[in-house]
N, CA, C and O atoms as a MOPAC input file, in Angstrom:
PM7 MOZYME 1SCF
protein

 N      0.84500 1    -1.16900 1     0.00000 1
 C      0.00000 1     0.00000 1     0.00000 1
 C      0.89500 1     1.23800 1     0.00000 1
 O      1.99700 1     1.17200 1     0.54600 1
 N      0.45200 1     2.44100 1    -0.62400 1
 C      1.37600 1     3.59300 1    -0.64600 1
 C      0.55900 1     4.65100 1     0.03700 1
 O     -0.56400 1     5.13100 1    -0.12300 1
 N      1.58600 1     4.82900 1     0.87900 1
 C      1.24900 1     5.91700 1     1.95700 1
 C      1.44500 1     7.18700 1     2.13300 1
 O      1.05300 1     8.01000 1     2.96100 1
 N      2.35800 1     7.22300 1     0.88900 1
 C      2.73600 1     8.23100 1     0.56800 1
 C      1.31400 1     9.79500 1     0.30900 1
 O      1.56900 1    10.85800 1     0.87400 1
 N      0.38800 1     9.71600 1    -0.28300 1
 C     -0.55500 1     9.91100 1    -0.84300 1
 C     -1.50300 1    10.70800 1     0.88300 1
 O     -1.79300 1    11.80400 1     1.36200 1
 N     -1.59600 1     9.59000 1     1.11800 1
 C     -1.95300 1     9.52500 1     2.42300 1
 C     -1.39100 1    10.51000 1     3.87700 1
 O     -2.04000 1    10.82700 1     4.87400 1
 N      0.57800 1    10.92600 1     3.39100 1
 C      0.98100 1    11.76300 1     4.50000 1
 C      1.07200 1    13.01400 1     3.86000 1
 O      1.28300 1    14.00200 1     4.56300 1
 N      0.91500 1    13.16300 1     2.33300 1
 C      0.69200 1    14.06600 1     1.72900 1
 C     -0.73600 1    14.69000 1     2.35200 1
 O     -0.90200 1    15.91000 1     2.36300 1
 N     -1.36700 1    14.12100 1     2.67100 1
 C     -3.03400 1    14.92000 1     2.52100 1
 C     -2.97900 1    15.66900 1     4.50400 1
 O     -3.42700 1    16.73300 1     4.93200 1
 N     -2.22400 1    14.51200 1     5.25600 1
 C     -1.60900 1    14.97400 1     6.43100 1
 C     -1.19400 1    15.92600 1     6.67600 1
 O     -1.59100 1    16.60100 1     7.62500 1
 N      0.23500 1    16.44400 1     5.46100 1
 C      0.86700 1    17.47100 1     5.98800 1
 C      0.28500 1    18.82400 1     5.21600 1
 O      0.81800 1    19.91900 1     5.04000 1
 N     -1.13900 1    18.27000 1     4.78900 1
 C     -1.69500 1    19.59800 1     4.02600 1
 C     -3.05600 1    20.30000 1     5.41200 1
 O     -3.52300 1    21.38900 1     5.74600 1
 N     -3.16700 1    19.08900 1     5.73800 1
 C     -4.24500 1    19.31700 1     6.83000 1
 C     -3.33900 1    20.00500 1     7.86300 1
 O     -3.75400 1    21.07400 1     8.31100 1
 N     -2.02700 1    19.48800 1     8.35000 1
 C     -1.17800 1    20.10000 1     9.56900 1
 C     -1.09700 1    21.44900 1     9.09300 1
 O     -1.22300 1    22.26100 1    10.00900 1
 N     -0.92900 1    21.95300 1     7.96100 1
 C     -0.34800 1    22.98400 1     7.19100 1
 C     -1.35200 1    23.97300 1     7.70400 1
 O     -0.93600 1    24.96100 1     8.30900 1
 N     -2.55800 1    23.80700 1     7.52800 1
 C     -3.84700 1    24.65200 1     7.17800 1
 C     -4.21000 1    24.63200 1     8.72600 1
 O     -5.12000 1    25.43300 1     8.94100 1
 N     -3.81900 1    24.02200 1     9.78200 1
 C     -4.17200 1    23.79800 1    11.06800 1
 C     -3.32900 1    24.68200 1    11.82300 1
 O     -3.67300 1    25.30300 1    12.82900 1
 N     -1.86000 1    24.70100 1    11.10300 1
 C     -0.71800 1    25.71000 1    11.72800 1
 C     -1.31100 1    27.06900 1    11.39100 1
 O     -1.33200 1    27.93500 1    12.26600 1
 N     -1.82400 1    27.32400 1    10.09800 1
 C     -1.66900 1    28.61600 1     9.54000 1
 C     -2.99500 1    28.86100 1    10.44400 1
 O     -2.92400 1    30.02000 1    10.85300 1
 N     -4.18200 1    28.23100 1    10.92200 1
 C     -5.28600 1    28.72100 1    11.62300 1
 C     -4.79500 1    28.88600 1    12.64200 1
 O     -5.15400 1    30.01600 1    12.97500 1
 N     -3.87000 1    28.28300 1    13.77100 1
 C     -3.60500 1    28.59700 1    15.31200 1
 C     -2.65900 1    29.49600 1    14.94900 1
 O     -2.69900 1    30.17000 1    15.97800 1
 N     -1.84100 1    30.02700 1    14.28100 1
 C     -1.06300 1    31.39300 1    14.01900 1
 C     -2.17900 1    32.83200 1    13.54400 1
 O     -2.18800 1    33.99000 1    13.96000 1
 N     -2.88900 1    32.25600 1    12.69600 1
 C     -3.92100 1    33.59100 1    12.64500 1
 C     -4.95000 1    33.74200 1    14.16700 1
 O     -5.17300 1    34.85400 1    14.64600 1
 N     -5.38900 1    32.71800 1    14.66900 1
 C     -5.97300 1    32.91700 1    16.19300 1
 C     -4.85500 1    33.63300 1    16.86500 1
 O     -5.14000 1    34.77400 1    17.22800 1
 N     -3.84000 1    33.28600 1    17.07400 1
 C     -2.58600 1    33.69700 1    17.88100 1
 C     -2.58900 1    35.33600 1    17.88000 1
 O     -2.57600 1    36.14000 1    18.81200 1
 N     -2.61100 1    35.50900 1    16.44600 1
 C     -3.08400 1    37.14800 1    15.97700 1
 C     -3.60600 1    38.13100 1    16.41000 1
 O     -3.19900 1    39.23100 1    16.78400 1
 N     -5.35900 1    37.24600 1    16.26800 1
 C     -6.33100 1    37.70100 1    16.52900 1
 C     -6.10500 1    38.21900 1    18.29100 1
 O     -6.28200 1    39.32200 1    18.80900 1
 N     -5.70800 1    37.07900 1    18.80500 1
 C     -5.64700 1    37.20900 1    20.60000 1
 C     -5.08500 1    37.89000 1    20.89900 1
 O     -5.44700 1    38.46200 1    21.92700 1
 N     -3.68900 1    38.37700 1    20.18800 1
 C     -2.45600 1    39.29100 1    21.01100 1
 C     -3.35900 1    40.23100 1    20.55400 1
 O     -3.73700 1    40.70600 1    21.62500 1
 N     -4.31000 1    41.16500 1    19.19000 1
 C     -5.19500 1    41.87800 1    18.72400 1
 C     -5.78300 1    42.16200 1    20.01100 1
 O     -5.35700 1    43.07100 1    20.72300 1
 N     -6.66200 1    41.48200 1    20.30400 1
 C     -7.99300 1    41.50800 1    20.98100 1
 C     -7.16700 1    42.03400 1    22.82000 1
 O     -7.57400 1    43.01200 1    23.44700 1
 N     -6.01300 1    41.10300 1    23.32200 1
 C     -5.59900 1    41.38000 1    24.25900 1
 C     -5.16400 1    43.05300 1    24.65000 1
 O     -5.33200 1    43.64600 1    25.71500 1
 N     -4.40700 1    43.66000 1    23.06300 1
 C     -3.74600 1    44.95700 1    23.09800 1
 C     -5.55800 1    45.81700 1    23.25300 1
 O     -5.92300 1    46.45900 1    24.23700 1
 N     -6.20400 1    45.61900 1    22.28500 1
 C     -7.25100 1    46.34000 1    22.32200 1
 C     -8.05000 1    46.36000 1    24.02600 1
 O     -8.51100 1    47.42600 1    24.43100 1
 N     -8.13100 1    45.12200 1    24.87900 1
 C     -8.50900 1    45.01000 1    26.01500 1
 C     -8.09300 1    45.63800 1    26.60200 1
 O     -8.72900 1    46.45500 1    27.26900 1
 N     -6.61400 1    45.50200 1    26.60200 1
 C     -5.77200 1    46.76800 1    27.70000 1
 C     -5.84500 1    48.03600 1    27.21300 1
 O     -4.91700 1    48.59000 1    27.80200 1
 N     -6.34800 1    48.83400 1    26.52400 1
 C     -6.76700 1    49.78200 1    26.12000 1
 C     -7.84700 1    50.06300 1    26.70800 1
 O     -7.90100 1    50.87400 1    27.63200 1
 N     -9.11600 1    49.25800 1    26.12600 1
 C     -9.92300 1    49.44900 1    27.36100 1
 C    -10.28600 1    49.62600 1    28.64900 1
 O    -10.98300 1    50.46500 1    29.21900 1
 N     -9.65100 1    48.62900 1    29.01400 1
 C     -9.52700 1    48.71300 1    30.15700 1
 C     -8.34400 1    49.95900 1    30.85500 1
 O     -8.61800 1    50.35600 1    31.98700 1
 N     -7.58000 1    50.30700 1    30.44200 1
 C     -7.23300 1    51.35000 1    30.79100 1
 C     -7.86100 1    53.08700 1    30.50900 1
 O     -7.64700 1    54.03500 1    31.26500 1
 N     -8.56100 1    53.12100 1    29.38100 1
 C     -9.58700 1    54.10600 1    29.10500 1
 C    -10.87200 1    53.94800 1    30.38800 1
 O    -11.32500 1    54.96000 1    30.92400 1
 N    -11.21400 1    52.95600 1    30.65300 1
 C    -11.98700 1    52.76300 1    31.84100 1
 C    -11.44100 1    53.63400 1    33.31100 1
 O    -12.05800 1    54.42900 1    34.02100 1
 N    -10.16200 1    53.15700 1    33.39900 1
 C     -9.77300 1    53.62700 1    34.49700 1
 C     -9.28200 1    55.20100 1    34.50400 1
 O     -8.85400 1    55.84000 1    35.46400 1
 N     -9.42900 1    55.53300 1    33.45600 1
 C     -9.07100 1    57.30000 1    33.22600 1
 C    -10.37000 1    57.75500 1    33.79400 1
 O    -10.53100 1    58.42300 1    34.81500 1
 N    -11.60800 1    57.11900 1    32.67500 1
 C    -12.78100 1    57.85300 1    32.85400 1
 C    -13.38800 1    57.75400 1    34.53900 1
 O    -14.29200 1    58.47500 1    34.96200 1
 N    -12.59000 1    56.58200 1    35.44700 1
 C    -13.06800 1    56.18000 1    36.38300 1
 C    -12.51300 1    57.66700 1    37.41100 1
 O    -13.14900 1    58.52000 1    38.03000 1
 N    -11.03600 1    57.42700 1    37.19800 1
 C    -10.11100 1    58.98500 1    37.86500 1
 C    -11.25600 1    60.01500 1    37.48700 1
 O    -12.00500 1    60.08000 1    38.46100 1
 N    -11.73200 1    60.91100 1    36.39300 1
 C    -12.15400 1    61.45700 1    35.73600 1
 C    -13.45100 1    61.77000 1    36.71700 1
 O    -13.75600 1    62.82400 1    37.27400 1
 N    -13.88000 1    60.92500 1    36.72500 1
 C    -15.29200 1    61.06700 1    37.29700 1
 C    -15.12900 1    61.45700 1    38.76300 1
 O    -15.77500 1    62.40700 1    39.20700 1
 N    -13.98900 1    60.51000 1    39.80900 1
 C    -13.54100 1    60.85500 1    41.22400 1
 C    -13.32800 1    62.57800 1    41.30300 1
 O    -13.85400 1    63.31700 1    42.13500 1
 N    -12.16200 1    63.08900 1    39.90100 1
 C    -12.08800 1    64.35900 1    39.86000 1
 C    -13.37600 1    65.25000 1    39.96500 1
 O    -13.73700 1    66.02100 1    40.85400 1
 N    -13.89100 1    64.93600 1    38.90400 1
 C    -15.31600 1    66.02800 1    38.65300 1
 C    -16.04400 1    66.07300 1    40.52100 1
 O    -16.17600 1    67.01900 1    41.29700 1
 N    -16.35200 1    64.67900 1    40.65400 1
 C    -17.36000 1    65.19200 1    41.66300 1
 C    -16.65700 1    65.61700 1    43.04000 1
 O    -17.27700 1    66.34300 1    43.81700 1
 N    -14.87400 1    64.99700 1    43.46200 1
 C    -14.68500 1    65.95700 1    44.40700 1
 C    -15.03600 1    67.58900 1    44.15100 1
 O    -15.53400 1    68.23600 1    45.07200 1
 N    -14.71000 1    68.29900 1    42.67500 1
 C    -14.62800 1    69.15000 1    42.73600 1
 C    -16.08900 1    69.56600 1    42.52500 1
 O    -16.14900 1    70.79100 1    42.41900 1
 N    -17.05400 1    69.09000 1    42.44700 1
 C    -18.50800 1    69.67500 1    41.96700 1
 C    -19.67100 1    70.95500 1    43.17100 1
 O    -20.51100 1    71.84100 1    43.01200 1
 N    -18.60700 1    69.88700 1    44.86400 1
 C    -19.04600 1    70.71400 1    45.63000 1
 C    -18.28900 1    72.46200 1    45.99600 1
 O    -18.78000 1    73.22200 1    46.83100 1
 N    -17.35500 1    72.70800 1    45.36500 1
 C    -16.44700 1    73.83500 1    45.47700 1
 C    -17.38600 1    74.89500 1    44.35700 1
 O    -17.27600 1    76.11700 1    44.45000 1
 N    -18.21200 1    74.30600 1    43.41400 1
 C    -18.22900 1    75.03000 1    42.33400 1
 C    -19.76000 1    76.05500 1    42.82400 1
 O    -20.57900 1    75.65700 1    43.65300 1
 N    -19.86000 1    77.50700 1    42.02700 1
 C    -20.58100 1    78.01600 1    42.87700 1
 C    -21.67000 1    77.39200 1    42.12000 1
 O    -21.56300 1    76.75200 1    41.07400 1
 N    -23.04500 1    77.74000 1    42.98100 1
 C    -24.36300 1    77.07700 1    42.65200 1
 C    -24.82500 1    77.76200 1    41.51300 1
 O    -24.65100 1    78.93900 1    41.82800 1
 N    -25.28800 1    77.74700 1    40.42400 1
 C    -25.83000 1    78.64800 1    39.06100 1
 C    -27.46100 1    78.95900 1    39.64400 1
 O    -28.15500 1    77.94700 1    39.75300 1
 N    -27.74500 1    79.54000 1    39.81000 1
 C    -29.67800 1    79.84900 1    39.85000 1
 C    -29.98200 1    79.76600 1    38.57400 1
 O    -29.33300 1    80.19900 1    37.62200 1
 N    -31.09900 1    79.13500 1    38.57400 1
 C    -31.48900 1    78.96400 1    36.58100 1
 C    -32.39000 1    80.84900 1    36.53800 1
 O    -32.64200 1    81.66600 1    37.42400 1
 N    -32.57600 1    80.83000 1    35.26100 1
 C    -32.79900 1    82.10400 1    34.73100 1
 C    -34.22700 1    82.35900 1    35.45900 1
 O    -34.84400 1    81.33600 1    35.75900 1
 N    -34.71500 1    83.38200 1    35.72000 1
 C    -35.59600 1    83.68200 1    36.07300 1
 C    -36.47800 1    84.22200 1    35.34700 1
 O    -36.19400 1    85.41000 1    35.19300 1
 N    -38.13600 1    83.70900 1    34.41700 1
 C    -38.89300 1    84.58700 1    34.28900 1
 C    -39.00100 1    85.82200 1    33.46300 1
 O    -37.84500 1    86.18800 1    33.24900 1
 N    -39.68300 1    86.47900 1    33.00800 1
 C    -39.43700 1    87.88000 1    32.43400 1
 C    -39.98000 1    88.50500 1    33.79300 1
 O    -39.35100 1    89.06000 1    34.69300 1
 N    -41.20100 1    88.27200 1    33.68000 1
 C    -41.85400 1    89.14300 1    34.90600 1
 C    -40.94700 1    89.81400 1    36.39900 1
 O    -40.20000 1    89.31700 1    37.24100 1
 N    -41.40400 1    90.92700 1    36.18600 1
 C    -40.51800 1    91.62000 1    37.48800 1
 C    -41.31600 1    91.03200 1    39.22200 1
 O    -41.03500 1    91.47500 1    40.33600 1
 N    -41.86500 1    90.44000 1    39.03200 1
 C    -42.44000 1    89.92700 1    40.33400 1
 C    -41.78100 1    88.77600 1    40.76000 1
 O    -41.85000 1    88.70600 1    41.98700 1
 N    -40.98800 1    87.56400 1    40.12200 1
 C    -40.17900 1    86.93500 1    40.49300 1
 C    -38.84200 1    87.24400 1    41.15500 1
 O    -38.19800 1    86.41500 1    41.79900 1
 N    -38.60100 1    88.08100 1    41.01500 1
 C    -37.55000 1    88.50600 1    42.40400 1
 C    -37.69500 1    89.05000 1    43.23100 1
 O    -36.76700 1    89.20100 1    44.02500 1
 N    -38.87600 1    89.58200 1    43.43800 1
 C    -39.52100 1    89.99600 1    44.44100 1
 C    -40.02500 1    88.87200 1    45.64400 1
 O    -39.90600 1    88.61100 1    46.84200 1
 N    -40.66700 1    88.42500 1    44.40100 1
 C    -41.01900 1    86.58000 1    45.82300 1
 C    -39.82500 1    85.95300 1    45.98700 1
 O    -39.63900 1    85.19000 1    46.93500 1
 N    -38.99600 1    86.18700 1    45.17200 1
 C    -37.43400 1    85.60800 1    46.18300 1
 C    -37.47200 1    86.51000 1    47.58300 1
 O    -37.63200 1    86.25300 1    48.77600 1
 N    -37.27400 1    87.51400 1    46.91500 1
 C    -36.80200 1    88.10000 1    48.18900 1
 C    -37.58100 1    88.22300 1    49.49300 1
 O    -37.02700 1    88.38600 1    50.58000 1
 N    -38.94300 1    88.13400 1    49.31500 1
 C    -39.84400 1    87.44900 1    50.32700 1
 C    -39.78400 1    86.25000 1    51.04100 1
 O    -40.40800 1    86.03000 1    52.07900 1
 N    -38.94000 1    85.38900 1    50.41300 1
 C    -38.45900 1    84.44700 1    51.04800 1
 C    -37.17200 1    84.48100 1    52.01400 1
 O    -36.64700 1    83.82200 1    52.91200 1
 N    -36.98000 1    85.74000 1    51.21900 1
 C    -35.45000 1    86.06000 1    52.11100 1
 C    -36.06900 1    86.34500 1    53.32300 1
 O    -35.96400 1    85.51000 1    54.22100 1
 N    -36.84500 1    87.61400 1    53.56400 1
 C    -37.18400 1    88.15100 1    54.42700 1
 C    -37.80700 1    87.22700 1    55.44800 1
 O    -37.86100 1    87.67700 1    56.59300 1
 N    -38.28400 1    86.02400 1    55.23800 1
 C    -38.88000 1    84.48400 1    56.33100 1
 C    -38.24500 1    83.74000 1    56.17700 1
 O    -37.79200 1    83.29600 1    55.12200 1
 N    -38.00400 1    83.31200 1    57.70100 1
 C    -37.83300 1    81.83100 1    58.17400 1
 C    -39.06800 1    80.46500 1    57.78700 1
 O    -38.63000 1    79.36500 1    57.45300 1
 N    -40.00900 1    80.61800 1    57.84800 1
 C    -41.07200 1    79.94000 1    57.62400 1
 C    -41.60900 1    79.71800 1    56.18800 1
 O    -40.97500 1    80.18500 1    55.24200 1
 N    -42.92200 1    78.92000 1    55.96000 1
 C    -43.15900 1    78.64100 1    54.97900 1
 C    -44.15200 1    80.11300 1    54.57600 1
 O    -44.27400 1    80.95900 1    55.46200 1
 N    -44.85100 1    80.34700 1    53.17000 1
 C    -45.40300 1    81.36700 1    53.23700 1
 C    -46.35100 1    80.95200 1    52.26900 1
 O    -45.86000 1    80.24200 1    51.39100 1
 N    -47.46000 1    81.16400 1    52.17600 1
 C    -49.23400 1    80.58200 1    51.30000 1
 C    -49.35400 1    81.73400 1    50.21300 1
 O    -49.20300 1    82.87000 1    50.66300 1
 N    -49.58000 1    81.62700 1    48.97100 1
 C    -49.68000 1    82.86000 1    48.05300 1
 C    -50.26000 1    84.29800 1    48.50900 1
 O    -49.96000 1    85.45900 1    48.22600 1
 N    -51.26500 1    83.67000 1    49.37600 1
 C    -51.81200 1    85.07000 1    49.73300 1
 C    -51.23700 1    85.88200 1    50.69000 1
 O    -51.69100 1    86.97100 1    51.04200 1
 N    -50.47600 1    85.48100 1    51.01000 1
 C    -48.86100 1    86.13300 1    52.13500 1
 C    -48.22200 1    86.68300 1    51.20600 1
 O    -47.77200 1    87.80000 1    51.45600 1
 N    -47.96200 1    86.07600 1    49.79500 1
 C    -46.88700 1    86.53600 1    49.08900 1
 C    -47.73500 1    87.84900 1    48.24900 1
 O    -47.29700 1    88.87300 1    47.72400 1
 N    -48.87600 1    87.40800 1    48.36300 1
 C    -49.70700 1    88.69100 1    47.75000 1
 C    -49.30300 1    89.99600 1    48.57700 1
 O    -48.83700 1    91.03900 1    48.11800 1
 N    -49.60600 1    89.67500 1    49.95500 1
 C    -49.14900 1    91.33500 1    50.10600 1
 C    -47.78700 1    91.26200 1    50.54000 1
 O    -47.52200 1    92.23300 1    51.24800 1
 N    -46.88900 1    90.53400 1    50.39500 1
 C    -45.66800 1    91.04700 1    50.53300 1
 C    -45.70600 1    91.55600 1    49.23600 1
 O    -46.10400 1    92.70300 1    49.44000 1
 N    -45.56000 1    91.45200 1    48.12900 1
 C    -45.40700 1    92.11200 1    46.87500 1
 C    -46.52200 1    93.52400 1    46.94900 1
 O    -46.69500 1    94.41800 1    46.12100 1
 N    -47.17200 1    93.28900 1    48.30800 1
 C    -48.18400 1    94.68600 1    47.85700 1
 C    -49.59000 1    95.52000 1    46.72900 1
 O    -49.83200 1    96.70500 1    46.50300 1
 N    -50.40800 1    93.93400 1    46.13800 1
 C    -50.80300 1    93.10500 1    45.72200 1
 C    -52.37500 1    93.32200 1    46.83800 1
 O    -52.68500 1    93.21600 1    48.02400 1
 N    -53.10100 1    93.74000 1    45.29800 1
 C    -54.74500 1    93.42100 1    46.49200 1
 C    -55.40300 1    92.00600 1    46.29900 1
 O    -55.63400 1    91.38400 1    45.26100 1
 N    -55.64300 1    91.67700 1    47.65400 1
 C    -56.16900 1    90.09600 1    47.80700 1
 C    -57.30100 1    89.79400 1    47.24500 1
 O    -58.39300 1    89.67000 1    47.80000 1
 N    -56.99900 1    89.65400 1    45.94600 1
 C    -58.45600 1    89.74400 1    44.97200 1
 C    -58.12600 1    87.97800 1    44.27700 1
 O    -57.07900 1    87.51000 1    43.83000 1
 N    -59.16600 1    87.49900 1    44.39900 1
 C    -58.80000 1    85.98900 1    43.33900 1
 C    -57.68700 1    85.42500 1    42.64200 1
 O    -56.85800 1    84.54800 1    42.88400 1
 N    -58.04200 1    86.56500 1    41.27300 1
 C    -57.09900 1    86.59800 1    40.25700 1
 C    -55.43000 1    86.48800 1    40.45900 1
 O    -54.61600 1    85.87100 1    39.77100 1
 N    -55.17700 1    87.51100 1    41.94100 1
 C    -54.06300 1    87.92900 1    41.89800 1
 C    -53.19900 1    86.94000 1    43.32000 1
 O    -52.02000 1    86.82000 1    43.65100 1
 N    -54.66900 1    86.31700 1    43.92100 1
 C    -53.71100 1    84.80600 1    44.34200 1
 C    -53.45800 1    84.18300 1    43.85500 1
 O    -52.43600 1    83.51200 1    43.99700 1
 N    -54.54600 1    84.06600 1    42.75400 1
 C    -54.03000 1    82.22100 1    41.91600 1
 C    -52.93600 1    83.01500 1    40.86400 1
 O    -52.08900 1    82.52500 1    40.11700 1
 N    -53.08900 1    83.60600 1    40.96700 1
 C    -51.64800 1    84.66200 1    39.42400 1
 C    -50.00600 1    84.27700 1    40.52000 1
 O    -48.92300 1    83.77300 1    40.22300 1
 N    -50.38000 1    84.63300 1    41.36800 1
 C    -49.11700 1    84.05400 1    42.68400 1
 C    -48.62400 1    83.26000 1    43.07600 1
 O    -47.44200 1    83.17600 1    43.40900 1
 N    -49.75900 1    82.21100 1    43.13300 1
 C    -49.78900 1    81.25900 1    43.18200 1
 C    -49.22100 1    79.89800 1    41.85100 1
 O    -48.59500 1    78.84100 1    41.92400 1
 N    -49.86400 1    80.68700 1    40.74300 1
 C    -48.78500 1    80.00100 1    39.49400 1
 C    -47.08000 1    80.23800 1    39.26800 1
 O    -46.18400 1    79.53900 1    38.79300 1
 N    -47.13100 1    81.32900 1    39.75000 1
 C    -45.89200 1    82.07300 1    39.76400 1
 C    -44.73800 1    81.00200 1    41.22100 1
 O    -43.52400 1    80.80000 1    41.19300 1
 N    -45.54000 1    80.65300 1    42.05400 1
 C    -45.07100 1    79.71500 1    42.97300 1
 C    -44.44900 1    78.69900 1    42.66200 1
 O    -43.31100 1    78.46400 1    43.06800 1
 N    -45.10300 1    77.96000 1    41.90300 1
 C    -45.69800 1    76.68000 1    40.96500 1
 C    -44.15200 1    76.80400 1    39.87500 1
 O    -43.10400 1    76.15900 1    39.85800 1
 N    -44.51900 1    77.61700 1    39.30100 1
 C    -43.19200 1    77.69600 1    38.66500 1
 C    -41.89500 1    77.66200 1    39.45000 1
 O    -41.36300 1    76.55200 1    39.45400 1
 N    -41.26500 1    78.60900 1    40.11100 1
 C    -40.62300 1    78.52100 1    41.19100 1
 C    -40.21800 1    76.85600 1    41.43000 1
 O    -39.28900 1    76.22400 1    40.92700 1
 N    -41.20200 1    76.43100 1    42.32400 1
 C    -40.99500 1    74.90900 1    42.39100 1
 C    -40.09900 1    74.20700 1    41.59000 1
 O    -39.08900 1    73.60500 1    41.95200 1
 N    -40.72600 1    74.38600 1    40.05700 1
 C    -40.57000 1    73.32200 1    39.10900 1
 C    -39.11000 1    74.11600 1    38.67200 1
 O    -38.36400 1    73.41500 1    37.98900 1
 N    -38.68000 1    75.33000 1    38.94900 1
 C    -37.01900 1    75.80100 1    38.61300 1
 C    -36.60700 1    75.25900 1    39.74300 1
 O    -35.39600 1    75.17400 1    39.53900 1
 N    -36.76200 1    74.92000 1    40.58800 1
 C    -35.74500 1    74.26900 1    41.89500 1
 C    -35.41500 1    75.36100 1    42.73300 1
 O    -34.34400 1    75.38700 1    43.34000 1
 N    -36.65900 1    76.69800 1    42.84800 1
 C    -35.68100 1    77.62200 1    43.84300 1
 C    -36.67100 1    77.48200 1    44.95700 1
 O    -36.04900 1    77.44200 1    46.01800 1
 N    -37.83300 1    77.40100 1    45.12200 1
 C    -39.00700 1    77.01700 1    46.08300 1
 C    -39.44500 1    75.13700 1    46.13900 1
 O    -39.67100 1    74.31300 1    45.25300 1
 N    -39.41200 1    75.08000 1    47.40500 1
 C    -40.22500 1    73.77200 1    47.47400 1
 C    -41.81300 1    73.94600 1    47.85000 1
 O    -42.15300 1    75.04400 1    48.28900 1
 N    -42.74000 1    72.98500 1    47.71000 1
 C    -43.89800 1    73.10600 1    48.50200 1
 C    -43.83500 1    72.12400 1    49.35600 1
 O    -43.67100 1    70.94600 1    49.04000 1
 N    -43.96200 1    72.55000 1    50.48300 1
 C    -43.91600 1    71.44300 1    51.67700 1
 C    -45.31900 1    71.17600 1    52.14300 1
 O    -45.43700 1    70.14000 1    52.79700 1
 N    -45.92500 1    71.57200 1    52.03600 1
 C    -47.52900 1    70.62900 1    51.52500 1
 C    -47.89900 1    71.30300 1    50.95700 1
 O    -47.28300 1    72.17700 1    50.34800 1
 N    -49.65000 1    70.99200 1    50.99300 1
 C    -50.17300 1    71.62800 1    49.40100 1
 C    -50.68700 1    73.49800 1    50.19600 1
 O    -51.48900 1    73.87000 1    51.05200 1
 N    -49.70400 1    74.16100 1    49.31400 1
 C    -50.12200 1    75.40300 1    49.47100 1
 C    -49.11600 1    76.30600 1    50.09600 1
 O    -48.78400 1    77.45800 1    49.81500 1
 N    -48.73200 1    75.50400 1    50.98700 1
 C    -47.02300 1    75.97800 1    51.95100 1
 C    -45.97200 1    75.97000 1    51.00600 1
 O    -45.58200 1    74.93600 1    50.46200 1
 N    -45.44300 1    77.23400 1    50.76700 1
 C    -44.21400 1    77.23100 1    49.94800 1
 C    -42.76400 1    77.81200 1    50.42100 1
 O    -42.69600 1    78.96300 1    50.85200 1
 N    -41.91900 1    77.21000 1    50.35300 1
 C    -40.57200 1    77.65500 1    51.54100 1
 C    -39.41200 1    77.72100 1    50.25100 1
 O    -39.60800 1    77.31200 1    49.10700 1
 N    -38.30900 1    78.27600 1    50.71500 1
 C    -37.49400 1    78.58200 1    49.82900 1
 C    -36.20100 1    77.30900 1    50.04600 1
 O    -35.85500 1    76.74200 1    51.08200 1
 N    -35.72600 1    77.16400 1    48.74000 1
 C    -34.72400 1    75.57700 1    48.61700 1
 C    -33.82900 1    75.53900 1    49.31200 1
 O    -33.00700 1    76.45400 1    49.25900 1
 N    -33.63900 1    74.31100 1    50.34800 1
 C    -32.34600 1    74.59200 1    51.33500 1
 C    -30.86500 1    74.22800 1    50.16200 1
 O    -29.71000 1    74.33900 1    50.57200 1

């Protein structure tokens, strides 16, 4: 029998088996360099982030924009002037404001807003105090 034929087809299969575990070999040292990349971009963004938020409490506070209306800094400053919570119709005559319907619930939206900028809380329904 000739076997020859036979170690021929062997060393074509070994051949094609070498050249696949050398291209994996490739791929891995590839995939390994790219990992440590990652993984080191991880650990920047990780520093990165430790940075930002030690420093987030140093930074001064921004107040968001206020309103056109000239009556919104006025009910700030009504808040300045109390310790306590204060009901629209308080804020009516601190602004000096006749206690007519219109011009509570007009105060009262104006509150409402407030709230929803983050400079007033309502601490129940109607009580409005200024953001600690």
């Amino acid at each position: 029998m000739n076997l020859q034929p036979l170690l021929e087809a062997l060393d074509l299969q070994k051949d094609a088996a070498r050249a696949l575990a050398d291209d994996l070999r490739a791929q891995i040292d590839d995939l390994q360099t790219r990992l440590r990349e990652a993984e080191t971009h991880l650990e920047h963004l990780a520093i990165t982030r430790k940075t930002v938020t030690s420093l987030a409490d140093r930074l001064p506070a921004v107040a968001p924009d206020l309103p056109e209306h000239p009556d919104y800094p006025r009910i700030l400053d009504a808040f300045n002037q109390t310790t306590g919570p204060l009901r629209a119709k308080d804020v009516c005559e601190a602004l000096g404001h006749e206690l007519l319907p219109k011009n509570v619930e007009g105060t009262r939206a104006k509150l409402k807003r407030l709230v929803k900028l983050g400079l007033l809380t309502e601490a129940d329904t109607g009580n409005f105090t200024r953001k600690q």
